[in-house]
C-alpha positions in Angstrom: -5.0 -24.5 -24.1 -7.3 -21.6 -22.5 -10.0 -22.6 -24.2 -9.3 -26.7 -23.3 -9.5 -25.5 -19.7 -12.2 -23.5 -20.0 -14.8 -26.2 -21.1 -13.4 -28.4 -18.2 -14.8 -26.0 -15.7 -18.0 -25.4 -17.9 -18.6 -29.2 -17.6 -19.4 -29.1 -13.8 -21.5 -26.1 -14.1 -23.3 -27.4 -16.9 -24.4 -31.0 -15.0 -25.0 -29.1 -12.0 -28.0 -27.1 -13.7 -29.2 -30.3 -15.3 -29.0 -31.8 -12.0 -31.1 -29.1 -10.1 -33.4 -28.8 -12.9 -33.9 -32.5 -12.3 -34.1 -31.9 -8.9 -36.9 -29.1 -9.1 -39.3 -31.3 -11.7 -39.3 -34.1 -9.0 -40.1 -31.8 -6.4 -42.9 -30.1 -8.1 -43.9 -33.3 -9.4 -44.4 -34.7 -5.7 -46.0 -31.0 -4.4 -48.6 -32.1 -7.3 -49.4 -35.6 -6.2 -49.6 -34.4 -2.7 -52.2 -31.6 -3.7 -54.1 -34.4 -5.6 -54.3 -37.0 -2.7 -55.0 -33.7 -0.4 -57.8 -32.6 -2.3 -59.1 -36.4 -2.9 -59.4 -37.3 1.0 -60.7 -34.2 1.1 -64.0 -34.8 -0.8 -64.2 -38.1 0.5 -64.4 -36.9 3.9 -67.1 -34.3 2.2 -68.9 -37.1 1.0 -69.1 -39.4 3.6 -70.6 -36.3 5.4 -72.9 -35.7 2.8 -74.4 -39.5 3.1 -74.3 -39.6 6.9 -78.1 -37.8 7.1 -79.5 -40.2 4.3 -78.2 -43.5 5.6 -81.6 -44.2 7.3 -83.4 -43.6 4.7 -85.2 -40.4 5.7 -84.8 -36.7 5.4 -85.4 -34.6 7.7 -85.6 -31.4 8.2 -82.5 -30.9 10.3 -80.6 -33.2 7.6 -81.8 -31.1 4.6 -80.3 -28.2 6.6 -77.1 -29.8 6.5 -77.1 -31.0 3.2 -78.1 -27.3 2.0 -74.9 -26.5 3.7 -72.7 -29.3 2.6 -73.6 -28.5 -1.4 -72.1 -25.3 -1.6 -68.8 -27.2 -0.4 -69.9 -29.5 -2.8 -69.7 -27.2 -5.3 -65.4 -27.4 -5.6 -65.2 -29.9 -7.4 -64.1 -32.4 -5.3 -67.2 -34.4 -4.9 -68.2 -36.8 -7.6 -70.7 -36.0 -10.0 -72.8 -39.4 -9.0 -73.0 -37.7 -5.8 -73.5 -34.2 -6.3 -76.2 -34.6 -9.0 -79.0 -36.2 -6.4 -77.2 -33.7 -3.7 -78.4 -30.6 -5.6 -82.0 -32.5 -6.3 -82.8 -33.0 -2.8 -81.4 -29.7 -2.2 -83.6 -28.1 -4.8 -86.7 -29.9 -3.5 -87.1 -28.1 -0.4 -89.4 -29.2 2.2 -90.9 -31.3 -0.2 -88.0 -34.0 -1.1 -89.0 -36.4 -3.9 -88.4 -40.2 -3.0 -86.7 -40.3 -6.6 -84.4 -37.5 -5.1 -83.8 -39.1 -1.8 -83.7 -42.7 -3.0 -80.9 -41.3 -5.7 -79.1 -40.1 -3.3 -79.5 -43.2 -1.2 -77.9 -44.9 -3.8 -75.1 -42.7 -4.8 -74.2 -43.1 -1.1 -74.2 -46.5 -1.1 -72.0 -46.9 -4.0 -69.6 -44.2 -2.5 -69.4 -46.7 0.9 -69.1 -49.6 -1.0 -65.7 -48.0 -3.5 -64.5 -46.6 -0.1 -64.2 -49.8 1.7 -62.6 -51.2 -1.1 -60.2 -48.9 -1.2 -59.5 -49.3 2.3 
């Protein structure tokens, strides 16, 4: 009889832990998604300052400035490769930006506004 009664009070117990352990994956699960979307805005609002100097075409020397401190933000991981890769070639150019460099950067930026408004 003991032992009858005590596997009725071990029954509660026993859904309560699966319960909070249910509980504490869906919790963590949401923390994660909430990091992702965190860290996704955040290089969208990295890369929309990144493409702001190059809209008009030109570099200048104030932009490459900028951009010279925007890459090593750049450099977290949360910018897209398509941007980053003509980033760090204009970068690396100096005073003396290629047209390849700037126009592939031109271009990444114009395919960033264009997935962004989509999204939007």
């Amino acid at each position: 009889m003991r032992s009858g009664a005590v596997l009725l009070l071990l029954v509660p117990v026993v859904v309560l832990l699966a319960g909070c352990s249910q509980v504490t994956s869906a919790v963590s699960d949401g923390a994660g998604q909430v990091a992702t979307s965190a860290a996704a805005a955040a290089g969208g609002q990295l890369t929309a300052q990144i493409c702001a100097p190059v809209e008009d075409g030109t570099i200048t020397a104030d932009d490459l400035k900028l951009l010279e401190t925007l890459i090593v933000a750049a450099g977290s991981g949360n910018i897209a490769p398509t941007v980053r890769v003509p980033l760090q070639q204009v970068v690396e150019g100096g005073a003396t930006v290629t047209a390849d460099a700037s126009a592939s950067l031109r271009a990444a930026c114009e395919t960033f506004s264009v997935a962004r408004t989509e999204i939007e």
